[in-house]
C-alpha positions, 0 to 999 in steps of 0.5 A: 408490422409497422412497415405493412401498417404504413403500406396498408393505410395508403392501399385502404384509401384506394380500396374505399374510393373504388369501392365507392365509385364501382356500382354494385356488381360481380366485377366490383366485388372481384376488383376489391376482393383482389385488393383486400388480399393486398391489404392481408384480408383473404376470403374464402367460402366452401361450396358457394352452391349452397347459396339460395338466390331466393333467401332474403335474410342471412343470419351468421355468427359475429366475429368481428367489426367487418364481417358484414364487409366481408361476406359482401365481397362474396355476394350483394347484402345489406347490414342495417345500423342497430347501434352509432349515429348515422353520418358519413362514418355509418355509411363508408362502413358499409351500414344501411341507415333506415332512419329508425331509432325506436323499438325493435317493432319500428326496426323490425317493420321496416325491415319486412317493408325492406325484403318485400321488395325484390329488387332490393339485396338480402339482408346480413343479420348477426342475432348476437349483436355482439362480437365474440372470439368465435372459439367458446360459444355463441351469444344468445341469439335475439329472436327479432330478425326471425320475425322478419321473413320465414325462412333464412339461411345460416352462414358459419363464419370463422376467422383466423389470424397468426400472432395476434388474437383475431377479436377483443373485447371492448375494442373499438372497430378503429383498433381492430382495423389497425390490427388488421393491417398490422398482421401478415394476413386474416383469413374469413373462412365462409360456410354457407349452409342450407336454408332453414325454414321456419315451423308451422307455429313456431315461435320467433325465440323458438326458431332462433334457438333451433337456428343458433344450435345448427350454426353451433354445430356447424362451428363446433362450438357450445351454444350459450345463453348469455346474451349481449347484455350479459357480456356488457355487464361483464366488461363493466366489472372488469372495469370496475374491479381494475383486472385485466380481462384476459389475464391467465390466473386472474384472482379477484381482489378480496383473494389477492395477497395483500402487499405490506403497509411499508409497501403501499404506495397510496395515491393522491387523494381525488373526490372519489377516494374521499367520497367512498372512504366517508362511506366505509367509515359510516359502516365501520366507524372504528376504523382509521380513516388513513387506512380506509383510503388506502386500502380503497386505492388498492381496490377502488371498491367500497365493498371489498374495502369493507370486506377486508377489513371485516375479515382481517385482512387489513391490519389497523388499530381501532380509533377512539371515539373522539378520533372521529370527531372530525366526520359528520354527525350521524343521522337520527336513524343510524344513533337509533339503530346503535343505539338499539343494537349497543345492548347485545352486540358491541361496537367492532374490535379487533380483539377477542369478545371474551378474555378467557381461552376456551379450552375445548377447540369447538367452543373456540370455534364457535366464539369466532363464528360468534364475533364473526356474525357480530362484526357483519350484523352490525356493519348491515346495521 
């Protein structure tokens, strides 16, 4: 692999020069088509007659960073930007810059102005706008490039490769492409299917919906309504949480079994830990301050940190009222409310709220549920 990711760079260099120098035609598409076999990238497409010369707008499902460059290898299209700056790296990927960065309108007439020249090359539009795998499901489908032209054409792409894993999320096109090289081979397998025009008043999310459940179909897939905000969101909370996002068998942290104190390596001390440890003991003052730190060095949450202490799942010993001298003094609207709950609900312990086992299992049962709703009223206080 590494031996094919030394050959393959110094090939690549070729391949993007003559790209660049060959203009637009059959004759360059077939040069670097041959040449990217070289490079491991093999392209193939099932019955290229179904391709309408006259559509101006391609939609195809998005797989990876370079399908926009692999489906130009079959015929002429342009990729507008949606995302990066634009610059020389914009542009030797293979991304049209139509010098728009405001609203989808602004894109979105720019792009009509666009296709309403006929000299110009169709347009290849991923409504995902999101890279996926390709084998669970399709992204929502954005219902802006259905408002462009009224009719379209769907292109079913799927992508294969042994060994390594053909998409990740969170992974920059860079890494991607070094994965490329790495490998033996990647193979697009292009489907182009017949044109899809749009309905007499239908609306531009209704098209899209109609258009995304054909290309669902066509990849035997589910189509989904997550959207590609939705997946950045989920990336942020694997960020956040520290799980690895394919982990077979990933537990959340508040479920994983928790080491032994003796165990606990705790990590050195930053602004961070120390900032949302001062947060956890304003909500649970009775709670050692050693042991906020080190619970929240294992999850790097303040929520789940409260969480666990609440439910017993980290062992500590309460501290004395004067052991928290040290902390700033609490404000006039957290003495109030203490003040205000301290009759009827009393400051959290990790002993039993009554000296006297009951004898009856529900009256036991009740007595936890009891000081369970007192510890989380008065953490919410």
């Amino acid at each position: 692999g590494l031996c094919l990711l030394i050959l393959r760079l110094f090939i690549g260099v070729h391949v993007f020069l003559v790209s660049c120098a060959l203009p637009d035609s059959v004759l360059r598409r077939f040069i670097v088509r041959v040449m990217c076999s070289v490079l491991g990238l093999f392209v193939r497409q099932s019955d290229p007659r179904l391709r309408d010369v006259n559509v101006r707008v391609y939609i195809a499902n998005h797989v990876t960073q370079f399908d926009h460059n692999v489906i130009n290898l079959l015929t002429s299209c342009n990729t507008p930007a949606l995302n990066g700056a634009p610059g020389f790296i914009c542009w030797s990927r293979g991304f049209m810059e139509l010098g728009v960065t405001g609203s989808r309108a602004e894109l979105v007439d720019s792009l009509k102005v666009y296709s309403s020249h006929r000299g110009n090359p169709p347009l290849l539009l991923f409504p995902e706008e999101a890279a996926t795998n390709g084998r669970a499901g399709l992204l929502r489908f954005s219902s802006w490039p259905f408002s462009i032209l009224d009719v379209v054409q769907p292109v079913a792409l799927q992508v294969q490769r042994p060994l390594i894993t053909v998409s990740v999320a969170d992974s920059s096109w860079i890494t991607e492409l070094l994965w490329t090289f790495f490998v033996p081979f990647t193979v697009y397998q292009v489907r182009w299917m017949p044109s899809v025009p749009r309905r007499a008043e239908e609306l531009s999310e209704d098209f899209a919906l109609r258009v995304q459940e054909l290309l669902a179909m066509e990849l035997g897939v589910v189509s989904t309504r997550l959207t590609a905000a939705d997946k950045t969101e989920h990336m942020k909370r694997l960020r956040h949480t520290s799980l690895l996002p394919f982990a077979p068998g990933a537990q959340p942290l508040a479920a994983r079994p928790r080491m032994p104190s003796s165990l606990t390596s705790v990590a050195p001390e930053d602004v961070q830990i120390t900032a949302m440890a001062q947060r956890v003991k304003e909500v649970l003052p009775h709670v050692p301050l050693e042991v906020i730190r080190v619970d929240l060095a294992q999850t790097n949450c303040v929520d789940t940190t409260i969480a666990n202490l609440l439910e017993g799942r980290v062992p500590f010993s309460p501290e004395s009222k004067e052991a928290g001298t040290d902390l700033p003094a609490p404000s006039t609207s957290q003495a109030a409310a203490a003040s205000g709950i301290q009759g009827s609900v009393a400051v959290p312990s990790s002993k039993p709220a009554t000296k006297q086992f009951a004898k009856s299992p529900v009256e036991r049962h009740l007595s936890l549920q009891e000081r369970k709703r007192a510890l989380y009223d008065y953490a919410r206080r």
